[in-house]
C-alpha positions as CSV (number, residue, x, y, z in Angstrom):
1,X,17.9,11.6,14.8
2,X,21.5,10.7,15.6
3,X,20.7,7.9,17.9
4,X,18.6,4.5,18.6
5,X,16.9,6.3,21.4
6,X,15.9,9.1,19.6
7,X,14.6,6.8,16.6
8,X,12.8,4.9,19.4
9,X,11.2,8.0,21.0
10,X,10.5,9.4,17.4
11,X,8.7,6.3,16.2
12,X,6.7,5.6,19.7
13,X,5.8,9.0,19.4
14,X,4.0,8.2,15.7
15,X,2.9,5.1,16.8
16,X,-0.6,5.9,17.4
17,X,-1.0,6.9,13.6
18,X,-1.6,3.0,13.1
19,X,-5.1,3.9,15.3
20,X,-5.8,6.7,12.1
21,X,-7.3,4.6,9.2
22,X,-6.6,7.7,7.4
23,X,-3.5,7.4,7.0
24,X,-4.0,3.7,5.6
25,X,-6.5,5.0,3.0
26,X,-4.1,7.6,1.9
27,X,-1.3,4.8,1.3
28,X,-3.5,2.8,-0.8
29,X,-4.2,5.9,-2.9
30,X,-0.3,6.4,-3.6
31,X,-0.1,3.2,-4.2
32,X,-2.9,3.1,-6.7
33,X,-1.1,5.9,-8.5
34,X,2.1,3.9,-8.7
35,X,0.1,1.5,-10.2
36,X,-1.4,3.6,-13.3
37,X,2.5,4.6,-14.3
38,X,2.9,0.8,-14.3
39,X,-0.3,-0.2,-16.1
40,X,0.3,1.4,-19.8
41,X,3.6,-0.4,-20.2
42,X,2.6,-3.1,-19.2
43,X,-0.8,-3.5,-22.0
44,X,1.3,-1.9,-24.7
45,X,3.9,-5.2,-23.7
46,X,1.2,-7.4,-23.8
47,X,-0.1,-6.5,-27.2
48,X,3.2,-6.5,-28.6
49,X,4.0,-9.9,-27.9
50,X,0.3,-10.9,-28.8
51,X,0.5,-9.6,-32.0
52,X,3.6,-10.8,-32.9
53,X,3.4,-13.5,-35.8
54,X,5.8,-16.6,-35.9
55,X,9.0,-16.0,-38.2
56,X,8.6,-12.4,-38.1
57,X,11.8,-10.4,-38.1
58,X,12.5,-9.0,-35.0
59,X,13.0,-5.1,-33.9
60,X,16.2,-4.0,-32.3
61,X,14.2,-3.3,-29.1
62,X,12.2,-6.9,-29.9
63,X,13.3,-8.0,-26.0
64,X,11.7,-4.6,-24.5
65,X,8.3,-6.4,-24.4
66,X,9.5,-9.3,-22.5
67,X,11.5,-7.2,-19.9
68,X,8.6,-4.9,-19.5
69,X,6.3,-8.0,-18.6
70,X,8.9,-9.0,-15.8
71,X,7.3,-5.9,-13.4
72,X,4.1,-7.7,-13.8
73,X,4.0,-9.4,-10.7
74,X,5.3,-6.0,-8.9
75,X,2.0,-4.7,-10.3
76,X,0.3,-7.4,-8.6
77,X,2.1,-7.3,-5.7
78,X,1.6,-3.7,-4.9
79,X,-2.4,-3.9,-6.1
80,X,-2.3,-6.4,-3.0
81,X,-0.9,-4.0,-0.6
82,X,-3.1,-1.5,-1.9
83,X,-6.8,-3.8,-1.2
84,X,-4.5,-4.7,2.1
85,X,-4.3,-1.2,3.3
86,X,-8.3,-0.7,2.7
87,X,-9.0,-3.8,4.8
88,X,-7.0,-3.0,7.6
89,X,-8.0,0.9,7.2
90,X,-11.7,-0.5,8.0
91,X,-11.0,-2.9,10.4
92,X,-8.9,0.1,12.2
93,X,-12.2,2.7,11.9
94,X,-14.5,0.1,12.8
95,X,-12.5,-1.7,15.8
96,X,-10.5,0.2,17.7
97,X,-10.9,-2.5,20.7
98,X,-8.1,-4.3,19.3
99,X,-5.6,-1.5,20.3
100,X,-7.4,-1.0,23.7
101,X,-4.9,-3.8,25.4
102,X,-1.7,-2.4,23.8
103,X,-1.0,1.0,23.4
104,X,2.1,2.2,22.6
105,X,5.5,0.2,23.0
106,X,7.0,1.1,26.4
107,X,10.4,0.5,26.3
108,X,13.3,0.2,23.1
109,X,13.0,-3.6,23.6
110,X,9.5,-4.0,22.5
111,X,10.5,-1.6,19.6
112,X,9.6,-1.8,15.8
113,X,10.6,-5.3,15.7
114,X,8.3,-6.7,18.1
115,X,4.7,-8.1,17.2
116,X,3.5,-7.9,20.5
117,X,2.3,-4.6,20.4
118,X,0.2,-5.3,17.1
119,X,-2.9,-6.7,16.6
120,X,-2.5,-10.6,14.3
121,X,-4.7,-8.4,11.7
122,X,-1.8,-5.6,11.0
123,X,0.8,-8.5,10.0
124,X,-1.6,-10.6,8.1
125,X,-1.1,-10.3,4.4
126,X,-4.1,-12.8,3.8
127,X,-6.7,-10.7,1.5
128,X,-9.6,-13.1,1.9
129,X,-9.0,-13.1,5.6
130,X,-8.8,-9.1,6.3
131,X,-11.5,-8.6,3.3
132,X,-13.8,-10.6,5.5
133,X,-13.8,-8.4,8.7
134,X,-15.4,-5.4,6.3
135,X,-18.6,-5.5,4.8
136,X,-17.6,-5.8,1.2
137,X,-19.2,-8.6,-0.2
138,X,-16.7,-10.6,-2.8
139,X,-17.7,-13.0,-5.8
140,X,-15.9,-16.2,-6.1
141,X,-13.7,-15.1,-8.7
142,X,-12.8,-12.2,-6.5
143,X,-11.6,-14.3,-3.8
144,X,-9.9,-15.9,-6.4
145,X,-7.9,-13.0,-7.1
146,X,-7.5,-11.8,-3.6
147,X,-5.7,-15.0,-3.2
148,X,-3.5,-14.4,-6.4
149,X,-2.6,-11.1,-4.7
150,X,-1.7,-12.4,-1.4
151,X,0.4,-14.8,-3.2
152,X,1.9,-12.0,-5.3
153,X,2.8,-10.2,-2.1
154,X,3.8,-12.6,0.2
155,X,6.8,-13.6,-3.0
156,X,5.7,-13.5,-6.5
157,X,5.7,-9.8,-6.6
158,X,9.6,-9.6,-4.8
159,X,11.7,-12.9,-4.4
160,X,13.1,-15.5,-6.4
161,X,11.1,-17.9,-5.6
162,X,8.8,-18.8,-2.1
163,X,9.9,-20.0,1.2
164,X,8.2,-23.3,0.5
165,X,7.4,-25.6,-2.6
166,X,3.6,-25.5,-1.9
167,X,3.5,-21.6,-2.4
168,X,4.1,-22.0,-6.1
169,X,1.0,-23.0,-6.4
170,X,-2.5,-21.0,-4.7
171,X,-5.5,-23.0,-3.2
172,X,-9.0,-21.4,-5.1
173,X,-12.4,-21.4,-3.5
174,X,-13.1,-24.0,-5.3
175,X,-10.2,-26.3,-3.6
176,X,-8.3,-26.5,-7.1
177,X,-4.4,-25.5,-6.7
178,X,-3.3,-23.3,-10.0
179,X,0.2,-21.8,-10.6
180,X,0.8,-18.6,-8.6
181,X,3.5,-17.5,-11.3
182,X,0.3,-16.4,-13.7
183,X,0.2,-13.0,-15.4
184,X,-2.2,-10.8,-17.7
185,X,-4.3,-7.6,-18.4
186,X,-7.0,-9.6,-17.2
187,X,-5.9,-9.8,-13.7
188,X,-4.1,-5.9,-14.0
189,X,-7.9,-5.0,-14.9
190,X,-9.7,-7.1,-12.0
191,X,-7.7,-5.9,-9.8
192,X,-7.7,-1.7,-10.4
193,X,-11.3,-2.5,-10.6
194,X,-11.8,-4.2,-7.3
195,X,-9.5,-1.2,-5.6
196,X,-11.7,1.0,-6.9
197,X,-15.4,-0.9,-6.2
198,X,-13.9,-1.6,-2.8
199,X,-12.7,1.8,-1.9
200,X,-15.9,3.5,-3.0
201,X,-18.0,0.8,-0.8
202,X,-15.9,1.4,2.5
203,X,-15.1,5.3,2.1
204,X,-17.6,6.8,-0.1
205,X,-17.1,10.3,1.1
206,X,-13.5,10.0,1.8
207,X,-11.4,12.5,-0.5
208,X,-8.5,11.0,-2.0
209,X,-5.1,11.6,-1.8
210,X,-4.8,13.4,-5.0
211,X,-7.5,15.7,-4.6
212,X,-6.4,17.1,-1.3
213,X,-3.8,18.0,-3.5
214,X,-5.7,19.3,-5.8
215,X,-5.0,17.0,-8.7
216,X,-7.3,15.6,-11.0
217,X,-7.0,11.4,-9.2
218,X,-8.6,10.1,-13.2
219,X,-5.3,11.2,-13.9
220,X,-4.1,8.4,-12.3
221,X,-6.8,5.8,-12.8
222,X,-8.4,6.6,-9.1
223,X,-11.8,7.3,-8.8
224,X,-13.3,11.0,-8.3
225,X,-14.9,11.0,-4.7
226,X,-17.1,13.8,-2.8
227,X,-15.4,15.7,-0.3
228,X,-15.5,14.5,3.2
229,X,-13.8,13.3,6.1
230,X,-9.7,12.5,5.8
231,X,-8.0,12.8,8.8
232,X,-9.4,10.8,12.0
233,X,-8.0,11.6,15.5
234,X,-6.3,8.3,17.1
235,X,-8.9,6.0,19.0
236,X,-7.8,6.5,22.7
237,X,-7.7,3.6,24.6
């Protein structure tokens, strides 16, 4: 594609693959796998600098531990966009009527940097918010870490620092404010455990990505799943 017309034509063309939850489930698989070439390092830093006694003469590589722990909140951060992309894949399967008054963008003007031709829900990063319109049912101290994830990928997990001073901190159910900047195997454990409890509760008979490829997905800390539907024709409006 030599040109922005072609790139526009190209991607108006593709457009309707947002209507395809499909195609959002497979992303959260890949992303899932990311995750589990991530997660190792990550515990063996973890238990390194837990077990490490004051005084102790340090290893050549003693600072490896500490860098290692500096992708934690990219782990977070992309375990967000993974629960994101089940959300919205449901939401999509379940409610096509939120396309029915957009359709694809018309002209290069209301091209890929326009939000008009996007339902609010496909630009929300709010986890709490997008897990509501499914039917998974959340505990408190899953909302809680929904939250930590939102906050992971609306900054933690990619900038400096936030946009604002209040975003350094994230609001709990319970109304309590805690630092967003908060990392450990617990939360690298709740949240591969809530991707994979929420997967299997909104596409039970979905195939993952790795199978249709016909690799092993325990491999890559996904969940083996019965054969069944993967690709979904657009929703016509």
């Amino acid at each position: 594609m030599d040109n922005e017309a072609e790139t526009f034509a190209y991607w108006r063309k593709s457009f309707p693959e947002l209507l395809n939850p499909a195609r959002w489930v497979e992303a959260a698989d890949i992303l899932v796998a990311a995750l589990s070439f991530m997660r190792s390092p990550l515990e063996m830093a973890l238990k390194q600098l837990k077990e490490r006694r004051a005084g102790e003469e340090l290893p050549a590589d003693y600072m490896l531990p500490h860098l290692t722990l500096y992708t934690g909140p990219v782990f977070l951060m992309l375990a967000g966009f993974a629960l994101e992309n089940l959300f919205k894949a449901h939401i999509v399967l379940t409610h096509p009527e939120l396309f029915q008054k957009r359709g694809s963008p018309k002209t290069e003007s209301s091209g890929a940097t326009s939000r008009r031709d996007l339902p609010d829900f496909l630009l929300s990063h709010n986890l709490v918010t997008l897990a509501a319109k499914t039917p998974i049912r959340l505990s408190k101290v899953e909302k809680n870490l929904l939250r930590h994830l939102t906050a992971a990928a609306v900054w933690w997990g990619r900038y400096p620092v936030p946009k604002s001073h209040r975003d350094m901190l994230y609001q709990r159910e319970d109304g309590s404010c805690v630092p967003t900047q908060g990392f450990s195997d617990t939360a690298m454990a709740e949240a591969t455990g809530l991707f994979k409890r929420t997967r299997a509760e909104l596409f039970p008979t979905w195939s993952n990505f790795l199978e249709i490829h016909g690799i092993d997905p325990v491999r890559l800390g996904l969940p083996r799943t019965p054969l069944g539907p993967r690709v979904i024709p657009p929703q016509k409006s």
